[in-house]
C-alpha positions, -999 to 999 in steps of 0.1 A, spaced: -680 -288 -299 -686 -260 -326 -662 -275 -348 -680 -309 -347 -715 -286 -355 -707 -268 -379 -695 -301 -396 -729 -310 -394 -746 -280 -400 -722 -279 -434 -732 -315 -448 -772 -308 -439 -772 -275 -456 -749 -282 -488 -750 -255 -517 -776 -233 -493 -740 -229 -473 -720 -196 -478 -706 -196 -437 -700 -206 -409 -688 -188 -376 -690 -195 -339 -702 -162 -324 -714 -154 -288 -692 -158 -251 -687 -194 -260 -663 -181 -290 -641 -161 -269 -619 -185 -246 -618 -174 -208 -650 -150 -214 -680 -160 -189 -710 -177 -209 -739 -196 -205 -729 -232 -219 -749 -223 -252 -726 -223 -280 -741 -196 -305 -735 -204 -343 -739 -180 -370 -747 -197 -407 -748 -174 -439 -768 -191 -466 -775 -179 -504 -812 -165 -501 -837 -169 -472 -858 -177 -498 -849 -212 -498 -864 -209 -460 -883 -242 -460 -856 -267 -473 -835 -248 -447 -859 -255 -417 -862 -292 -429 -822 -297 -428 -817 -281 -396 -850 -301 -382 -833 -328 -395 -804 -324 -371 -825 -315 -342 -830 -283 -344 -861 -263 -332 -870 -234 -356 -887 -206 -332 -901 -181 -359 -917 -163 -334 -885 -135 -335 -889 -132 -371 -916 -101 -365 -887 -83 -345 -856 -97 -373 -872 -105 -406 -837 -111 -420 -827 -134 -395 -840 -175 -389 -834 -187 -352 -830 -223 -340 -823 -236 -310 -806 -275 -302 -811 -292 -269 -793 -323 -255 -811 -341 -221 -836 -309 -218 -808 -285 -218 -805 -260 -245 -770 -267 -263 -766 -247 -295 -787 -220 -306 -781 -208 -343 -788 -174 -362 -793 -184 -400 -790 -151 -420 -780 -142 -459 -744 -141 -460 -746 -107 -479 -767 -94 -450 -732 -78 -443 -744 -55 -412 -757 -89 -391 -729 -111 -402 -700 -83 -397 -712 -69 -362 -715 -99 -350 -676 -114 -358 -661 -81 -353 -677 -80 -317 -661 -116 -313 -631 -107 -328 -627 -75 -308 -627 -93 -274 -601 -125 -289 -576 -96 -293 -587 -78 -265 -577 -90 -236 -588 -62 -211 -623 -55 -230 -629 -92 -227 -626 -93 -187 -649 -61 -190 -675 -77 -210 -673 -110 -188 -678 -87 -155 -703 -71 -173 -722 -100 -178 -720 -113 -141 -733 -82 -129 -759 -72 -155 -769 -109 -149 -774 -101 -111 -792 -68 -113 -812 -79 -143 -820 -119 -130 -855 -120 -140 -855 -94 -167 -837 -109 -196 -849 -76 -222 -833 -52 -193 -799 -76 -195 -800 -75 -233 -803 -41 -233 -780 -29 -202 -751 -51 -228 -756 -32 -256 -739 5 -252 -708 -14 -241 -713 -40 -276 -718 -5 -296 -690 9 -286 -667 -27 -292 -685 -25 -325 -677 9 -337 -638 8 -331 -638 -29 -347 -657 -20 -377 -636 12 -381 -604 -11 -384 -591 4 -351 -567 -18 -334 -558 5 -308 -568 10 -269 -589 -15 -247 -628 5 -249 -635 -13 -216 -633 15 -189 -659 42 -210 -682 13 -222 -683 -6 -187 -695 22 -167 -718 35 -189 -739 4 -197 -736 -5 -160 -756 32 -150 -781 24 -174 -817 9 -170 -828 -13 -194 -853 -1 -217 -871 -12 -250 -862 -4 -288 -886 26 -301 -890 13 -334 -898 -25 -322 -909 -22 -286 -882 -50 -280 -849 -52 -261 -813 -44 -290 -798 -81 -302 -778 -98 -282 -740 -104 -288 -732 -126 -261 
């Protein structure tokens, strides 16, 4: 499915196109998810924001600006098929190097991470029970354990399984709101 996207995506957006990565649980095979498959597009320049919209319109996208006040440097559409929400991408510069390399080392981490996946997926499940009808609680209770995945990925670490340390910790943890946006942190997956 992301392959056949991303085809799409590709053609629509032509010479705006720097990237193209399949992020989120849906990336990681065997990892529990949400049958959302999240797609990350790098163009040239957000400036180019309204041709943009128009493509991905074009394909059936939904552009929901309404996050823009919490990521400026980030556009967000989402794709449903039959009422159910199918795709949702995150359109950012392909030089916005913090957003584009969190986001494929986190997925990266957990394809060659066998035992940190399984955390993350329990994670998840459990988060997802204790936090049912508080999705900015969820996002947030998540992102300790992504933080520490993160770090060690970013730092070129290929060494032990983070799961045990992260797991716990995020799990003892309330969620709570960013103090500079009032907002739950990104989510990963």
């Amino acid at each position: 499915m992301f392959a056949q996207e991303a085809a799409r995506i590709a053609a629509a957006l032509g010479d705006h196109l720097l990237g193209v990565e399949h992020i989120g649980s849906t990336a990681v095979e065997g990892l529990v998810a949400k049958p959302v498959i999240d797609i990350q597009v790098g163009v040239r320049s957000l400036q180019a924001t309204s041709s943009i919209v128009e493509a991905m319109v074009g394909l059936g996208y939904v552009y929901v600006p309404e996050f823009e006040s919490e990521l400026p440097n980030r556009r967000y559409f989402r794709r449903a098929l039959e009422g159910r929400r199918t795709h949702q991408v995150h359109l950012v510069e392909r030089t916005d190097t913090q957003w584009w390399d969190r986001h494929v080392a986190f997925r990266d981490w957990l394809r060659t991470h066998p035992a940190d996946a399984a955390a993350c997926g329990a994670l998840k499940v459990e988060l997802a029970r204790t936090h049912r009808d508080d999705r900015l609680a969820y996002m947030h209770a998540k992102s300790e354990f992504i933080g520490l995945i993160v770090g060690q990925a970013l730092t070129g670490l290929s060494g032990e399984s983070v799961c045990g340390q992260a797991r716990a910790s995020a799990s003892a943890k309330p969620g709570r709101q960013s103090p500079r946006t009032g907002r739950s942190p990104q989510s990963y997956g």
